[in-house]
C-alpha positions in Angstrom: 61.6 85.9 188.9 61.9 87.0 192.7 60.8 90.8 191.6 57.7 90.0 189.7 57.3 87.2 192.8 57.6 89.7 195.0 54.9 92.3 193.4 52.3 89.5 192.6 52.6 88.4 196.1 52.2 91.8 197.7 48.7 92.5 195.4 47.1 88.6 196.1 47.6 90.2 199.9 46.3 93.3 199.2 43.4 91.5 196.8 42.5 89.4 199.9 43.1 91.3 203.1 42.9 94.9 202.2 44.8 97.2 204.1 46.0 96.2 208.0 43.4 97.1 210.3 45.8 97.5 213.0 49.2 99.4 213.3 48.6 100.3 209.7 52.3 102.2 209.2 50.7 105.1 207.1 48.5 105.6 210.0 51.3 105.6 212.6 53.4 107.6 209.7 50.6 110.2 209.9 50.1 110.3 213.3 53.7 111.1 214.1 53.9 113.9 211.1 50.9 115.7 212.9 53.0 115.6 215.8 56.2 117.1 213.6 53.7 119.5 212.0 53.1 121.7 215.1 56.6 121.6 216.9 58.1 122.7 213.2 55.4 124.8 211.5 56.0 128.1 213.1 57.3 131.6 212.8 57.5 133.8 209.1 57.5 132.4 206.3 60.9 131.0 205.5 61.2 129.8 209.1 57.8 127.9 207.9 60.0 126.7 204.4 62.7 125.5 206.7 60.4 123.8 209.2 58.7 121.4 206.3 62.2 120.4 205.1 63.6 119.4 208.4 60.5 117.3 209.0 60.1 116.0 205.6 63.6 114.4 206.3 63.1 113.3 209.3 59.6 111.4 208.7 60.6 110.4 205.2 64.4 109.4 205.2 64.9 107.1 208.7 63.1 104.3 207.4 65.1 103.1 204.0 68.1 103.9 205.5 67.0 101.3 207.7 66.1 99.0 205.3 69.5 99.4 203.8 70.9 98.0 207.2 68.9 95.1 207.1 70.1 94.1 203.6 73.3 93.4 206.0 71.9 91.6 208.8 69.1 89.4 207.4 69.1 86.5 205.7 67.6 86.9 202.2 64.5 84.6 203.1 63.7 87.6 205.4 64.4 90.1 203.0 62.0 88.8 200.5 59.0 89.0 203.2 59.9 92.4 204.5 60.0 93.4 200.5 56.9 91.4 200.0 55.5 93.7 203.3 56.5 96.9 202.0 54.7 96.6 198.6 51.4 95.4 200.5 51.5 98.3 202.8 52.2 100.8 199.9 50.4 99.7 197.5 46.4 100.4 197.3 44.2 98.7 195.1 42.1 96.9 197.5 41.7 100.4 198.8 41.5 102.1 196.0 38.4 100.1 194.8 36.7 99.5 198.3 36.3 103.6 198.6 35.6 103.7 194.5 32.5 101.4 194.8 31.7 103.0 198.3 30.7 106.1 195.8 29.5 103.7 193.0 26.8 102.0 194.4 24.6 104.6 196.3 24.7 106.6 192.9 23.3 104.0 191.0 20.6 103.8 193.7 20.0 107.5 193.6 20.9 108.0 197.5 23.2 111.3 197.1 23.9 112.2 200.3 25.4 108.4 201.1 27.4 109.3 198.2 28.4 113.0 198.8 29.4 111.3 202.7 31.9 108.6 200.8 33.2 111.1 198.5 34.2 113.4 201.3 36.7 110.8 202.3 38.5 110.6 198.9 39.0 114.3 198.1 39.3 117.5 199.7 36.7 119.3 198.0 33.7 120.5 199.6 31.2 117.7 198.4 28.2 118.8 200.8 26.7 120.1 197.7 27.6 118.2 194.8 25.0 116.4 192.7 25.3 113.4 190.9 27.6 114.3 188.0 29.6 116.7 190.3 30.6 113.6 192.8 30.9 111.6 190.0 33.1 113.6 188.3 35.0 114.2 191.7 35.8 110.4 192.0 37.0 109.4 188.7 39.4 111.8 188.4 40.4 110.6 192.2 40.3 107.2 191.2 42.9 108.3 188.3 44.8 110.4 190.0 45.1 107.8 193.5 45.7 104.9 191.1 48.9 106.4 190.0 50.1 107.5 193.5 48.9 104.7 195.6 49.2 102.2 193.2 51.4 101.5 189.8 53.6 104.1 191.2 54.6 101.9 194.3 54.3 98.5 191.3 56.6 100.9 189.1 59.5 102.0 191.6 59.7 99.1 193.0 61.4 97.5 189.9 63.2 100.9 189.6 64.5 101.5 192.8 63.0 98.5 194.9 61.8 99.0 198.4 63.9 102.1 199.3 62.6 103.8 196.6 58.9 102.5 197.4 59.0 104.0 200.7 60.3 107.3 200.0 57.8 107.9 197.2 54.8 106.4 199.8 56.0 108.5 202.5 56.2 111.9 200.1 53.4 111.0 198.6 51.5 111.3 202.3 53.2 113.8 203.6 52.2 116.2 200.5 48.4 114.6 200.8 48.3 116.3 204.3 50.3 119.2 203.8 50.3 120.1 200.2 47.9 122.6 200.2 47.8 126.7 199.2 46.3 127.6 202.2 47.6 130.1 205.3 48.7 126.8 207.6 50.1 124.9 204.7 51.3 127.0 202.0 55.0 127.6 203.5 55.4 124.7 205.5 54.3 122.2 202.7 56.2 123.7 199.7 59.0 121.1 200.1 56.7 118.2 200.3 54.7 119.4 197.3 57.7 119.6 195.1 59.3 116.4 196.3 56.0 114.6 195.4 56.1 116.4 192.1 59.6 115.3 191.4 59.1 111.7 192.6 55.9 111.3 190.7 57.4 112.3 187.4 58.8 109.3 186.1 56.1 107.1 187.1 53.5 109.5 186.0 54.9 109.2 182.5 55.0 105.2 183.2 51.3 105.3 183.9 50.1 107.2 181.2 51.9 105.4 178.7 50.4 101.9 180.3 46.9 103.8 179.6 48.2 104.9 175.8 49.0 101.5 175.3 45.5 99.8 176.8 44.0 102.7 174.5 45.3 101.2 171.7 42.7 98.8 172.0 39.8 100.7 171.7 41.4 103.3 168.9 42.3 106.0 171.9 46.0 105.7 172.2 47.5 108.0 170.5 45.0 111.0 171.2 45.6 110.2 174.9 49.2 110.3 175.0 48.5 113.8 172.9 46.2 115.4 175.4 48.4 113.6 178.3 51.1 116.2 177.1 49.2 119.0 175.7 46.1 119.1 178.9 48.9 118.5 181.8 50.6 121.6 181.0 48.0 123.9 182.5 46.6 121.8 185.0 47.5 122.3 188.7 49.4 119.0 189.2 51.9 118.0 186.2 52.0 113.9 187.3 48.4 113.8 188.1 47.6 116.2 184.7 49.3 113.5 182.9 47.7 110.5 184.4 44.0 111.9 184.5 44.3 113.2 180.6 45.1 109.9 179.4 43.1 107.8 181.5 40.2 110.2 181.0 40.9 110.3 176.8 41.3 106.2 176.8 37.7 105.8 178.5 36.0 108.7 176.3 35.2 110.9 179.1 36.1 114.8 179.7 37.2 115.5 183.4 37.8 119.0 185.0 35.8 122.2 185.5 35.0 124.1 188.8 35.2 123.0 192.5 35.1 124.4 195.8 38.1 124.3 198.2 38.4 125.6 201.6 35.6 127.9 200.6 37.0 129.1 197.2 35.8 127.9 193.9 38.9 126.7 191.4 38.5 125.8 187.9 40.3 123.4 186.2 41.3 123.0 182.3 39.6 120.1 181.0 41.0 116.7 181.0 40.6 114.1 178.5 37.7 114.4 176.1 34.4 112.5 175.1 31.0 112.4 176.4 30.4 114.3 180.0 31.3 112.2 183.1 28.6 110.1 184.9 28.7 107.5 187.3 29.7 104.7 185.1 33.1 106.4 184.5 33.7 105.4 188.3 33.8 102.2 187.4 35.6 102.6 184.6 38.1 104.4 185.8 38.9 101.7 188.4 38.9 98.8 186.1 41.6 100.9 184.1 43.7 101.3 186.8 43.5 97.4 187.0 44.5 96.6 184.1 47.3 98.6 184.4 48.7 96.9 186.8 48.1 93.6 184.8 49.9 95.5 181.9 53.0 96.3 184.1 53.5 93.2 185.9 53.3 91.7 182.2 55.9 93.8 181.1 57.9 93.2 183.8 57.4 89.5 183.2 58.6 89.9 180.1 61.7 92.1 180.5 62.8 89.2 183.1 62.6 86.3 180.7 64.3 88.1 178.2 
């Protein structure tokens, strides 16, 4: 019982504490990449290509090799704690709720622009002009979407892969939150780290939406969101995240997507999920899904380890 041990642990932590308010290592991870990012992002556009890779494996690779290395000199007490570590670092929840309710709360109170300031910290949208349904809208499908990469994902590869495994997808996952983006400074020099979030992501993407099929079987949703899961990722802009935000969306009766402005240019997106339109109850929604997710994994994880 040492891996669902471990993963209970590591969310009672997070539950409790939240994130480390000092020497946080995604904040020292991200400081150093902006450090990488100008001594490697520079000349045409292949030298640009080049430059991401190189960094990508020298910000993302280091650490589990290190790990590895430890398995040899620590005693397995040790091991357990630095595992126990790594989940709590990687994993979100505590997060993920703290910023969802940050938006939550001054919606139901109708005070907008304390809601389109929180919202600005969760996506990259421009949200100075968003109204109700717009930010509301915005942070559900960032609630989803974050839920799968900052949470189950780490809960999922960690029984896959264990800690190694954890800490390349955290890492990835970062690195293609800063510089996965179509734009002049990003759009060579991010390519790698784009695709290698989108090929990490894939299997727990799948996981996730299936854990949402099955919590959709509960309310009659389950097979229509494993449906749209399929059918609505394939034109969407992210394959993992279409996946994750169709079924989530379908299993709480909501339809997500539709136009929003990014670095100054207005992108529209298919439509996710389907039901009634989204408001800001689906925020809270959204989150408790992503819970019980992760009660649903750990349960099947119990479960596979009795058997």
């Amino acid at each position: 019982m040492i891996l669902l041990f471990t993963l209970v642990t590591a969310l009672v932590v997070d539950h409790f504490i939240g994130e480390p308010t000092r020497f946080h290592p995604l904040i020292i991870f991200g400081n150093i990449a902006n450090k990488l990012e100008t001594k490697f992002n520079k000349g045409n556009h292949q030298q640009q290509f080049i430059g991401g890779l190189v960094a990508w494996c020298l910000l993302v690779l280091p650490l589990p090799l290190l790990y590895v290395l430890l398995l040899w000199l620590l005693p397995v007490y040790l091991i357990l704690l630095v595992n126990i570590y790594i989940v709590y670092w990687a994993v979100a929840l505590n997060s993920l709720n703290l910023h969802g309710m940050q938006i939550y709360n001054p919606l139901i109170t109708n005070d907008l622009a304390q809601a389109q300031h929180y919202c600005s910290y969760i996506v990259s949208r421009d949200t100075s002009q968003l109204d109700a349904q717009a930010i509301s809208r915005a942070t559900t499908e960032s609630m989803l979407e974050n839920g799968h990469d900052g949470v189950t994902a780490t809960l999922i590869y960690f029984v896959i892969g264990g800690a190694p495994l954890v800490i390349i997808h955290r890492l990835s996952n970062t690195l293609d939150a800063m510089w996965g983006y179509r734009t002049e400074q990003f759009n060579y020099f991010g390519k790698f780290s784009a695709r290698m979030d989108d090929l990490l992501g894939f299997v727990s993407g799948k996981i996730t939406a299936l854990l949402f099929t099955v919590i959709g079987l509960f309310n009659g949703t389950g097979k229509q969101a494993l449906s749209n899961a399929y059918s609505q990722s394939q034109s969407y802009k992210s394959h993992n995240g279409g996946w994750v935000m169709a079924s989530g969306a379908t299993v709480m009766n909501v339809c997500l997507g539709g136009s929003a402005v990014y670095f100054g240019k207005t992108v529209n997106s298919p439509l996710l999920g389907q039901g009634e339109i989204v408001q800001s109850k689906h925020i809270k929604a959204s989150l408790t899904l992503v819970k019980q997710a992760v009660v649903l994994w750990l349960l099947v994880v119990f479960i596979w380890q009795i058997t």
